[in-house]
Backbone as CSV, one residue per row, in Angstrom:
resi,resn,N_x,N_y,N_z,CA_x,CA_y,CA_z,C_x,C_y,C_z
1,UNK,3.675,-18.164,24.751,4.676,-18.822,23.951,4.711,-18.146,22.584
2,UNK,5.839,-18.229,22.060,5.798,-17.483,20.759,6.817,-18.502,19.562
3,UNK,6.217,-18.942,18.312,6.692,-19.031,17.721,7.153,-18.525,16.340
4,UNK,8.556,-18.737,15.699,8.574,-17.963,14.533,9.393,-19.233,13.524
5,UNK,8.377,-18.698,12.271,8.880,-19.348,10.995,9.291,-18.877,9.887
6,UNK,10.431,-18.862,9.310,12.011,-18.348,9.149,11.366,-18.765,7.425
7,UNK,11.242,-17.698,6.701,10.847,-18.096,4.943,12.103,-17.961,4.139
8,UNK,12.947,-18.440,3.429,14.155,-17.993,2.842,14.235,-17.609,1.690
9,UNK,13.182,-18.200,1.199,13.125,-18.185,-0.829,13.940,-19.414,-1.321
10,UNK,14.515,-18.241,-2.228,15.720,-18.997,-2.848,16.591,-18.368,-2.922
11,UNK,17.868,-18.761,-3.377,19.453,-18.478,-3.033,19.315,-16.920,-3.321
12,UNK,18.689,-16.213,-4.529,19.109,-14.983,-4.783,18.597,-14.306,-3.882
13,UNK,17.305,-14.734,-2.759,16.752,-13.699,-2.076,17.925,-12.618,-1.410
14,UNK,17.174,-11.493,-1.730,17.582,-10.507,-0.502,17.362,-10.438,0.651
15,UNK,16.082,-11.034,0.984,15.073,-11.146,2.066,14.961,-12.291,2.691
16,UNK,15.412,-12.199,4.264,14.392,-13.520,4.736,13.193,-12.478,5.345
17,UNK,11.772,-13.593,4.836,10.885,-12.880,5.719,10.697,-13.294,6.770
18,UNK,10.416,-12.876,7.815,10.402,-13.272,9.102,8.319,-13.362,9.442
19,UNK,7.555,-14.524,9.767,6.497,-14.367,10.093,6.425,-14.970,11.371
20,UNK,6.108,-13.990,12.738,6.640,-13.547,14.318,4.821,-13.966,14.365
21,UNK,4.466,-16.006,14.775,3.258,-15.822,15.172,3.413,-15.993,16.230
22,UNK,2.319,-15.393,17.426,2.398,-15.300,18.176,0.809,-16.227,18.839
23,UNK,1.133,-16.956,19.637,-0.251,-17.284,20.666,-0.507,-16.196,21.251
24,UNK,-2.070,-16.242,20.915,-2.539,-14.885,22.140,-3.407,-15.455,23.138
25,UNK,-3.851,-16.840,22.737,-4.513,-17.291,24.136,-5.348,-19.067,24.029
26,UNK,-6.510,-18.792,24.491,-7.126,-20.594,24.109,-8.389,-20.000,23.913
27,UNK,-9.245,-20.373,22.271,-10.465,-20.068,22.483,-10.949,-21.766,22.284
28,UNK,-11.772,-21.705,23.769,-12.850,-23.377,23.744,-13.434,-23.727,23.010
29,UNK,-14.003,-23.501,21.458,-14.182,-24.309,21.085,-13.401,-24.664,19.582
30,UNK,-12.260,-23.156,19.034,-11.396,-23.388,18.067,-9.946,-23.993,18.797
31,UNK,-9.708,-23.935,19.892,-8.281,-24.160,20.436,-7.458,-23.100,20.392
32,UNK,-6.390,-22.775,19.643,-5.773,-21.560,19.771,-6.214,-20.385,18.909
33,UNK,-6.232,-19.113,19.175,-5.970,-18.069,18.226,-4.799,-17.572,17.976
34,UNK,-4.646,-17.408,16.782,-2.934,-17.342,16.050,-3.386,-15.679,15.851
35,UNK,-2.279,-14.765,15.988,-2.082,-13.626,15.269,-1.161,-13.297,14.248
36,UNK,-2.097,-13.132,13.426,-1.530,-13.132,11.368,-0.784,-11.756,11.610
37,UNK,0.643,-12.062,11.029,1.360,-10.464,10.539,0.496,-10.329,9.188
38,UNK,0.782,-9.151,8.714,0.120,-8.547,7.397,1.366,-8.211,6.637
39,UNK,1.689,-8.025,5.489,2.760,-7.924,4.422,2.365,-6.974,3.501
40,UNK,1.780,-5.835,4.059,1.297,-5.338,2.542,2.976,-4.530,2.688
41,UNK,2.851,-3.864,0.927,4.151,-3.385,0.229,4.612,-1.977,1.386
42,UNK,3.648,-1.446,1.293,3.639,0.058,1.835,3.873,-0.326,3.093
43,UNK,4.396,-0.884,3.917,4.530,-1.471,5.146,6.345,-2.413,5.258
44,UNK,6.341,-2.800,3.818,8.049,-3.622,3.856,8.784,-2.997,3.484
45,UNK,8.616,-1.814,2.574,9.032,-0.643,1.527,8.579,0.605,1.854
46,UNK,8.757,0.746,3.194,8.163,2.645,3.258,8.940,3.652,2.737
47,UNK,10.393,3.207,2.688,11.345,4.201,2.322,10.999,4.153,0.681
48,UNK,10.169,3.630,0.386,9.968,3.231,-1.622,8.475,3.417,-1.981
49,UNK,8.301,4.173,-1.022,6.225,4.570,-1.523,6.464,5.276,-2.751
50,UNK,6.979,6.660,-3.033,6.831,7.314,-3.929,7.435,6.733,-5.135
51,UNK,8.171,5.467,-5.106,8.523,4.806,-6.168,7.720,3.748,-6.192
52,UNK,6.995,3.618,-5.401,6.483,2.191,-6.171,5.210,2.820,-6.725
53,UNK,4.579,4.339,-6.141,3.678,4.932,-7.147,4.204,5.170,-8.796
54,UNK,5.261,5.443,-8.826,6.218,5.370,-9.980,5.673,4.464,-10.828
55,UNK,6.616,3.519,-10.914,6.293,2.416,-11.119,5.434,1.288,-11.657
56,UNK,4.360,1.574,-10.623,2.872,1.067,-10.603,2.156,1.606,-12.564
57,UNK,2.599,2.830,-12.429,1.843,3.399,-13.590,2.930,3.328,-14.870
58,UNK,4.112,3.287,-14.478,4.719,3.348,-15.932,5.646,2.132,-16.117
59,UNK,5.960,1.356,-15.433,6.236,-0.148,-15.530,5.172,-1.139,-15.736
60,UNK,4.728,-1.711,-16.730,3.883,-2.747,-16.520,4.346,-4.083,-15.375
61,UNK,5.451,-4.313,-15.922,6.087,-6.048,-15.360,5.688,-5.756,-13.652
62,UNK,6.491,-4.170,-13.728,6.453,-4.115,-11.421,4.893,-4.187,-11.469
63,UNK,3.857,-3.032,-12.230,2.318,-3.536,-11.854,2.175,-4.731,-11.452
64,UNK,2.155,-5.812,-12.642,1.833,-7.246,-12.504,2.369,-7.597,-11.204
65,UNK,3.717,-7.878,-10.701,4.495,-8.280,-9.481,3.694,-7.834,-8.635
66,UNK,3.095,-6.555,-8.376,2.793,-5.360,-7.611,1.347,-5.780,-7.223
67,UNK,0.715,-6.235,-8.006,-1.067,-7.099,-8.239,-0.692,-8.273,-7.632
68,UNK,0.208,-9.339,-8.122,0.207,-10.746,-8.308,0.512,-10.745,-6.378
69,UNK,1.880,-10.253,-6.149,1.818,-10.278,-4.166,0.830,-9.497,-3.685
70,UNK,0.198,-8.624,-3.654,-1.409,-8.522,-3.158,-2.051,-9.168,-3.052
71,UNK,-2.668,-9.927,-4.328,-3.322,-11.296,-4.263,-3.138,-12.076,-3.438
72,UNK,-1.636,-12.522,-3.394,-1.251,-13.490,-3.125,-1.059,-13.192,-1.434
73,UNK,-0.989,-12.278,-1.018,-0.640,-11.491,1.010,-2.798,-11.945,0.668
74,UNK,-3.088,-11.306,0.855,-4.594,-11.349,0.455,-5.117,-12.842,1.276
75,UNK,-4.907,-13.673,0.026,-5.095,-14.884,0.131,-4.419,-15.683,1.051
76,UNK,-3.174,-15.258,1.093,-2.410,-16.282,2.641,-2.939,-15.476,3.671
77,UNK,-3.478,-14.273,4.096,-3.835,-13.474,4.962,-5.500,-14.281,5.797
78,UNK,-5.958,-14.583,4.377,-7.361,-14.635,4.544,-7.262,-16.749,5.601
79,UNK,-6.189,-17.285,4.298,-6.556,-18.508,4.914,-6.145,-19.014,6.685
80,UNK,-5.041,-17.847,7.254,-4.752,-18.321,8.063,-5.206,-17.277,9.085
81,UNK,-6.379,-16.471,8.778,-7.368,-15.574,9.767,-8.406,-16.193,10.252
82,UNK,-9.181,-16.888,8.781,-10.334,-17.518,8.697,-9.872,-19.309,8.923
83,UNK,-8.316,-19.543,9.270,-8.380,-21.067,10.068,-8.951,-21.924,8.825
84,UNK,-8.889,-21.765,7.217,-9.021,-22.389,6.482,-8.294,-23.666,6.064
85,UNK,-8.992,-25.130,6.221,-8.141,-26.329,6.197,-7.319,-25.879,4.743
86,UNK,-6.421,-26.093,4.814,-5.394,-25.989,3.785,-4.249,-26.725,4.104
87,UNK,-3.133,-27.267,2.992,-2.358,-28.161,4.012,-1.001,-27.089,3.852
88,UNK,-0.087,-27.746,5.003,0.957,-26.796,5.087,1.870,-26.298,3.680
89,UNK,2.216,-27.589,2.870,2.683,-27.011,1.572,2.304,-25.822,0.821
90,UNK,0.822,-26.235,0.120,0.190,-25.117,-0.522,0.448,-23.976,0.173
91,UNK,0.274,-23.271,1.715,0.497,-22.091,2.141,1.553,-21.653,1.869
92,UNK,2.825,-22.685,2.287,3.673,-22.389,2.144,4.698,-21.892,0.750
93,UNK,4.297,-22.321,-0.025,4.410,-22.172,-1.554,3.804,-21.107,-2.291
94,UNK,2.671,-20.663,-1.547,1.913,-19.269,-1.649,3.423,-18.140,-1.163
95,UNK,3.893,-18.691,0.186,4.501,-17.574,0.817,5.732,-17.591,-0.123
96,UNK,6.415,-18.739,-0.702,7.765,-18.581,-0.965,7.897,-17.581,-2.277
97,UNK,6.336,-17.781,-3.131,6.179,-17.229,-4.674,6.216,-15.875,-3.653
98,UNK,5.410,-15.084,-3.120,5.291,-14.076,-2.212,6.800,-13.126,-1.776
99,UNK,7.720,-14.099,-2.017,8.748,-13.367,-1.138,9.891,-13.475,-2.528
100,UNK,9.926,-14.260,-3.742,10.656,-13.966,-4.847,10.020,-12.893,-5.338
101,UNK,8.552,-12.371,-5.592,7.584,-11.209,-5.638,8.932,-10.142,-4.902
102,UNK,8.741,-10.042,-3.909,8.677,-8.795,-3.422,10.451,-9.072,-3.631
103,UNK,11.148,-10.080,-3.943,12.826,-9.392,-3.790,13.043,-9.135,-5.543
104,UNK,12.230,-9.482,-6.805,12.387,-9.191,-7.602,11.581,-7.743,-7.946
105,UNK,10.525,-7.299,-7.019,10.419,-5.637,-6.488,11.102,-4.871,-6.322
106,UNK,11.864,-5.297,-5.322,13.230,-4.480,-4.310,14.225,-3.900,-5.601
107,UNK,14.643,-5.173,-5.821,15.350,-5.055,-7.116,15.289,-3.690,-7.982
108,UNK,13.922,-4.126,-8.658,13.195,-2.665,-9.757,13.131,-1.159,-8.768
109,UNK,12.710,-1.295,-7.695,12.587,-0.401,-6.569,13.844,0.225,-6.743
110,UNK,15.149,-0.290,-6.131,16.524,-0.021,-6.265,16.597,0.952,-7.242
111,UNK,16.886,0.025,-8.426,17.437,0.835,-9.333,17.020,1.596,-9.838
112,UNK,15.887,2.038,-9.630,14.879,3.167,-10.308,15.334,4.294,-9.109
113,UNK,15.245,3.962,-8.155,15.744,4.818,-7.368,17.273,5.763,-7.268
114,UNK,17.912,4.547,-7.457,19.150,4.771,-7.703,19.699,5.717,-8.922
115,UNK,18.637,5.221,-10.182,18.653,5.968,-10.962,18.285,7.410,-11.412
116,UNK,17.623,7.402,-10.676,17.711,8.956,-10.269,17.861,10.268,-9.405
């Protein structure tokens, strides 16, 4: 069986993210094992590696953005690998800050690109 849960942001997103979990089976004494997608940048943005090396070093604000969704993939990565009680909000509120992150990225990404 496969389920998927549809993240939207907010109105300006560019992005819906799509997180495709999938059942992979029954372990007896946790119940299911879930398989976590991963979100790192270099993986949503391949066509934007050499700009987000850019960037990284001579933009402070994209650094911070650039740190702050790491953290933040990191930490939603970790709680729903390691099956950490957490309640659905908090994760979810992790993911939504996560995905204004990366479309106010795209954004800087763009036009730096564009710009030259």
């Amino acid at each position: 069986m496969r389920c998927y849960i549809i993240l939207t942001g907010h109105q300006d997103c560019h992005f819906v993210t799509t997180l495709a979990v999938q059942w992979v089976g029954q372990d007896q004494r946790e119940g299911t094992i879930m398989q976590v997608d991963h979100h790192e940048l270099h993986r949503e943005f391949p066509e934007f590696l050499d700009v987000m090396q850019v960037l990284r070093t001579s933009d402070s604000s994209f650094s911070q953005m650039f740190d702050e969704y790491h953290n933040l993939t990191s930490q939603v990565e970790r709680l729903e690998e390691e099956d950490v009680p957490v309640d659905d909000f908090t994760i979810e509120e992790m993911k939504k800050v996560r995905v204004r992150l990366k479309d106010k990225m795209y954004k800087l990404l763009v036009a730096h690109k564009n710009s030259n």
